[in-house]
N, C-alpha and C positions, 0 to 999 in steps of 0.2 A: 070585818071590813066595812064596820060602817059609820065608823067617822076617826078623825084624826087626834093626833096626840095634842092637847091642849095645854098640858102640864104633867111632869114627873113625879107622882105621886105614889107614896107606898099606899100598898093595899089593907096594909094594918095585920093582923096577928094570926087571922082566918085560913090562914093558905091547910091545905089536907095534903099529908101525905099520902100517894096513893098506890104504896106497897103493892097492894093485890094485884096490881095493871102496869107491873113491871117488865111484862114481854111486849117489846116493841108491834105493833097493833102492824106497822104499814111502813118498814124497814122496804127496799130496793133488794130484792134477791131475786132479781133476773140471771144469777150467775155467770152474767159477764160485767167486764169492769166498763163503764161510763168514764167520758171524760167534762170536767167539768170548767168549762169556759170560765174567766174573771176577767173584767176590765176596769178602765176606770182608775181610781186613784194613784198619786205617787205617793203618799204618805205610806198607805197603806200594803205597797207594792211587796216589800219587803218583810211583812211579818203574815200578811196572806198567804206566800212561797209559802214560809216554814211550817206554816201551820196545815198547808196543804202538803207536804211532804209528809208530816207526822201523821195527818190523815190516809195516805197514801202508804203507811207501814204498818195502818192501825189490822188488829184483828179481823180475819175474816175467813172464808173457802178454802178447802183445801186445793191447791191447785196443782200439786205435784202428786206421779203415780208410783206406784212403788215397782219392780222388775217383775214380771215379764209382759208387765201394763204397757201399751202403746201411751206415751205422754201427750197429750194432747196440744197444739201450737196456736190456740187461740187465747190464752189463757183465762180462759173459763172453769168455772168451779167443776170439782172432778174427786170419787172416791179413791180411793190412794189404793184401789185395785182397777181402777178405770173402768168401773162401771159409773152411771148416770148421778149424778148430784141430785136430791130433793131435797121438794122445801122442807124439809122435818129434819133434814141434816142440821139446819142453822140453828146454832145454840144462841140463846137468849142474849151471852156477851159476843157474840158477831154481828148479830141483830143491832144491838146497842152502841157497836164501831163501826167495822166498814167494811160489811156480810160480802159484797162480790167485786174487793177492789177496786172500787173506782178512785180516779185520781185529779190533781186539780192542774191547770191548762192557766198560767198568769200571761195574760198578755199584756204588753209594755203600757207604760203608764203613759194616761191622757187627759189624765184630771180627771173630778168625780162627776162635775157636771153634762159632762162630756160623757163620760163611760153609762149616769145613767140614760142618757139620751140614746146610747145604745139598749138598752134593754128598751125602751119605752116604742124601738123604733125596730125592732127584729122583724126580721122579712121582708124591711125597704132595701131597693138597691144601692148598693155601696155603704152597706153597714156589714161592718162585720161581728159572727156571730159569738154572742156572749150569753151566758147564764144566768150571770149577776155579774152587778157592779161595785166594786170597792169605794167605798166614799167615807170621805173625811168630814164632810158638810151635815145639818142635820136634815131632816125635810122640808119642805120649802111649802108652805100652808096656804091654800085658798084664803082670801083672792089673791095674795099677791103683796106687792110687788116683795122679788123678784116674779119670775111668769111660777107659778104655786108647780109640785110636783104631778105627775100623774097619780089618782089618787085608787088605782090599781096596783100600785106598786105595797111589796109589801120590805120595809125598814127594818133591821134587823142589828141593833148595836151589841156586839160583844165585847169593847174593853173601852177604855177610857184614856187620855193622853193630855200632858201637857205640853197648851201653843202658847207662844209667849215670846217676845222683843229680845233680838239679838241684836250686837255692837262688836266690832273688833276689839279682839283681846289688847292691851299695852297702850290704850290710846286714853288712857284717866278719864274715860267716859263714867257715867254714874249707872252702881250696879242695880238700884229699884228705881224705880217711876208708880207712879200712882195708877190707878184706872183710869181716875179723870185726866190725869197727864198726857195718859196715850193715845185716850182718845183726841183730847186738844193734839197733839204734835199732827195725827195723822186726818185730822177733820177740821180742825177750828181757826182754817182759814176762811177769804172772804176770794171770790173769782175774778177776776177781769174777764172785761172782752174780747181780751186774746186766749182766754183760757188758761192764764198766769194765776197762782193764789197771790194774794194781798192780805194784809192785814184788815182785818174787819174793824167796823168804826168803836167799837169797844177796843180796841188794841190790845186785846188777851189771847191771841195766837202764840200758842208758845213752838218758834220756829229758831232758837238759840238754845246749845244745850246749858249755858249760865241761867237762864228761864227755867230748870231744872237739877239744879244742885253741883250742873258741870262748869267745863270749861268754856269761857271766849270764844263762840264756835258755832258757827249754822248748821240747823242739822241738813242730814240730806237724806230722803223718805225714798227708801224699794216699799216696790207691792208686787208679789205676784201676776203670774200669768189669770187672764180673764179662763173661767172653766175648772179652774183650781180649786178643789171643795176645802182647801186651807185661808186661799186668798177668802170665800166666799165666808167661811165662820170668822175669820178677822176681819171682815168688814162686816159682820153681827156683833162682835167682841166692841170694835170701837163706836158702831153707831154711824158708820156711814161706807162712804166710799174712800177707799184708803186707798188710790189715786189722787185723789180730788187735787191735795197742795203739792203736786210733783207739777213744775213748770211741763209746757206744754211742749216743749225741745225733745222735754225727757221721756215722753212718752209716744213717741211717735213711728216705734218702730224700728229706730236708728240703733247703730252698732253701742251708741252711749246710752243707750233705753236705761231706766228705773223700773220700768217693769220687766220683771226677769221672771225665771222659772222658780217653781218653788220651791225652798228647802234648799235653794244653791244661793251663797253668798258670793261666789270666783267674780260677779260683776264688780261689786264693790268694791276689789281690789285690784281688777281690771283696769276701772273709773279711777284709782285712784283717790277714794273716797273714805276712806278706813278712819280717817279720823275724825269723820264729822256723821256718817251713814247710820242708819235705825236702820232694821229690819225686823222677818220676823221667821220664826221655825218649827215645826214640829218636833214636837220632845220627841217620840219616836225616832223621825228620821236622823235627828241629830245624835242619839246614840247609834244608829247603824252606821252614820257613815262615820263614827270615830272623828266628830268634827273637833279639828283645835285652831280653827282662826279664829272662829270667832267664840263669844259665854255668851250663854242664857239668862239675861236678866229677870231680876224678882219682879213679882207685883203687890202693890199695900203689903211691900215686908213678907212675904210669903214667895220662898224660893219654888221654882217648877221642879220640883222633885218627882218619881216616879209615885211615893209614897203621901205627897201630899193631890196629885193626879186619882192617886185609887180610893183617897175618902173625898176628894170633889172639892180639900179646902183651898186649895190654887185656886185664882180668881177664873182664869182663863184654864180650864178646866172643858175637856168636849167627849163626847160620846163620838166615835168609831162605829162603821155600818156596813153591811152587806145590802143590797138592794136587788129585788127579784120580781118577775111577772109572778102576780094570784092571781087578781081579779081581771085579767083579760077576758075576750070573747074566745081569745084561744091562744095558744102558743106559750101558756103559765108553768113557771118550772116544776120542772121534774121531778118524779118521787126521789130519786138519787142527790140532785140538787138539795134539797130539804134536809135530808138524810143528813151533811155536812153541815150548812151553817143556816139553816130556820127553822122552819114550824113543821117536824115531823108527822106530828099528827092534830091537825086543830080538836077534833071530837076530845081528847083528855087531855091536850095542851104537853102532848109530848115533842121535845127538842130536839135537834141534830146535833151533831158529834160537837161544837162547837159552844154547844150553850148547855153542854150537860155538868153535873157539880161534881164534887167530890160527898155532901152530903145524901142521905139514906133518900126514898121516895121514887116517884116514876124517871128522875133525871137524871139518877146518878148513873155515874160514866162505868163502864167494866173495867178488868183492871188488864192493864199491857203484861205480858207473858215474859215480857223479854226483862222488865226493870222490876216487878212486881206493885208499881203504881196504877193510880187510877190514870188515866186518862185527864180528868180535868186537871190533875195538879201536873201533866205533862204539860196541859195548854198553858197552865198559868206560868210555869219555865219559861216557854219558849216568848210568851208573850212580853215578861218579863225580861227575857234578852234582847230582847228587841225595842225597848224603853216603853212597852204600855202594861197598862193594867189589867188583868184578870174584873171583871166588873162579877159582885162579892154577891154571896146568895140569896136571891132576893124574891122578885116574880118573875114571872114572865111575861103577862100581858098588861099593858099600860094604859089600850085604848077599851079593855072590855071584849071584843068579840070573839076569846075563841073562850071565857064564861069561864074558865078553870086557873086560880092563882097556882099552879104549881110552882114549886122554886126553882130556879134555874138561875145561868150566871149571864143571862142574856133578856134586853128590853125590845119588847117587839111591838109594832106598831103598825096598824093597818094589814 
């Protein structure tokens, strides 16, 4: 925890498998099930569910007794003669799942910025309680601007997604743009006084989609809702404020806004705007909600596919995150927390159920009883239904301080 992620680099060839230290060190086997709060993101609202469900079926306590056992109504772990559970019950693959059932708690989406501001602020009045927060956004680094993260928080990205410009389908819009394109459509105006964009005195705003390979046509610019850790990596993606050229009518809160919610396009069609509108989407969310108004446009030639998402060759290309209290003075999550989506054990750099692999070593996942898979190549199903990437075997620690490259399918930071 003692300094931040500067750059994504591999650790190089060195990583140890560390076979012998294969029984989870500091697993949560208080034999009752924990609930495990999430806030924060909507991108991620929907593939956090499923994967908390799946952790919620994973392996663990026996909790049912067998006749003439009194069954016990708490469900806590229990000998299937209803005597006492001990810790010498738990087998090395409960350990390494989800030893006393805990389960995950998704509370409705409020953007990442938002959700982390909840972790950052647990035990203020009128916060409500969370564990971690779901974010879409990456961290946000001293000094600034924007206002830098807490730097007690500890970042946890398990998969990877493509974000990327949307258009209503049938409207002969153009299906690539440039990088530099998008960033010009959504930045490379000039302001007035009224908060109007204009044309800057170079006159190279490209605010026409003919200025881009289209038709006759002005464009018309959504952004997201402020707090949105989608809105906040597309406005890192483009290099500015992707507001900025939305007249100042349109953003004012009014039933006609251009700033809308994220990952919902209904305004544009509301507006009445479908033939001239940019936007932009979560590849994720766009495969869950089965969208067909509007297509995912390419970038430099390079379609947002899920498969060009999981090797990073999509331009707009983002790391997906869990966000948790470490290094508070107090109130840092849970053994149980951990256990699911972070840093199970910093001393050997063992993982939680979420960033374990399907490879040999301290991270690989046990295997589910019911399908005869591992675990991680469960995760990577369901993450995969859900349009993101499995993020592929690599290390674990990116900033240095828990000192052990173990591989794991998870980048952790702070």
């Amino acid at each position: 925890m003692k300094r931040h992620l500067k750059a994504i680099a591999a650790l190089g060839g060195a990583a140890t498998l560390l076979g012998a230290l294969a029984l989870p060190a500091s697993a949560d086997t208080n034999n009752v099930p924990d609930p495990i709060y999430l806030g924060g993101s909507d991108t991620t609202y929907g593939v956090m569910s499923a994967l908390g469900a799946l952790y919620g079926s994973a392996l663990g306590c026996n909790q049912i007794v067998v006749s003439p056992a009194v069954q016990p109504l708490d469900d806590s772990c229990v000998r299937t003669d209803g005597t006492t559970w001990l810790a010498g019950d738990y087998t090395t693959a409960m350990k390494k799942s989800n030893a006393s059932h805990d389960y995950v708690v998704s509370r409705g989406p409020i953007g990442s910025s938002n959700g982390i501001k909840q972790v950052d602020k647990q035990g203020t009045v009128g916060v409500s309680y969370v564990d971690a927060a779901r974010s879409s956004r990456a961290r946000r680094l001293p000094p600034g601007p924007p206002t830098a993260d807490n730097v007690a928080e500890r970042w946890v990205a398990y998969a990877s997604e493509a974000l990327t410009w949307v258009a209503a389908k049938t409207q002969s819009l153009p299906t690539n743009l440039t990088q530099a394109q998008i960033s010009n459509i959504f930045t490379g105006c000039a302001v007035d006084g009224f908060g109007n964009p204009i044309q800057p005195p170079a006159n190279d705003w490209i605010n026409d989609w003919s200025l881009a390979g289209g038709p006759v046509r002005p464009i018309t610019l959504y952004t997201a809702q402020a707090g949105s850790g989608t809105r906040s990596q597309w406005d890192t993606f483009v290099g500015g404020d992707s507001s900025k050229c939305i007249p100042a009518a349109f953003k004012d809160g009014g039933a006609d806004d251009h700033v809308v919610f994220e990952n919902d396009p209904a305004p544009i069609f509301a507006n009445g705007d479908q033939s001239t509108a940019i936007f932009y989407y979560s590849g994720g969310r766009y495969v869950e909600n089965k969208e067909t108004r509007v297509y995912q446009g390419s970038i430099n030639g390079i379609a947002p596919t899920l498969a060009n998402a999981a090797n990073f060759s999509f331009p707009f290309t983002r790391y997906v995150w869990n966000v948790y209290r470490q290094g508070y003075v107090s109130g840092n999550a849970a053994q149980y927390v951990r256990d699911f989506l972070g840093v199970k054990d910093a001393t050997t750099g063992e993982m939680g159920f979420l960033c374990q692999s399907t490879a040999g070593g301290l991270n690989q996942s046990a295997i589910d009883p019911a399908t005869g898979k591992r675990y991680a190549a469960l995760t990577k199903t369901t993450m995969s239904a859900h349009g993101f990437a499995q993020l592929t075997n690599s290390f674990t620690d990116v900033d240095g301080d828990l000192g052990i490259p173990n591989k794991s399918t998870c980048r952790v930071e702070n």
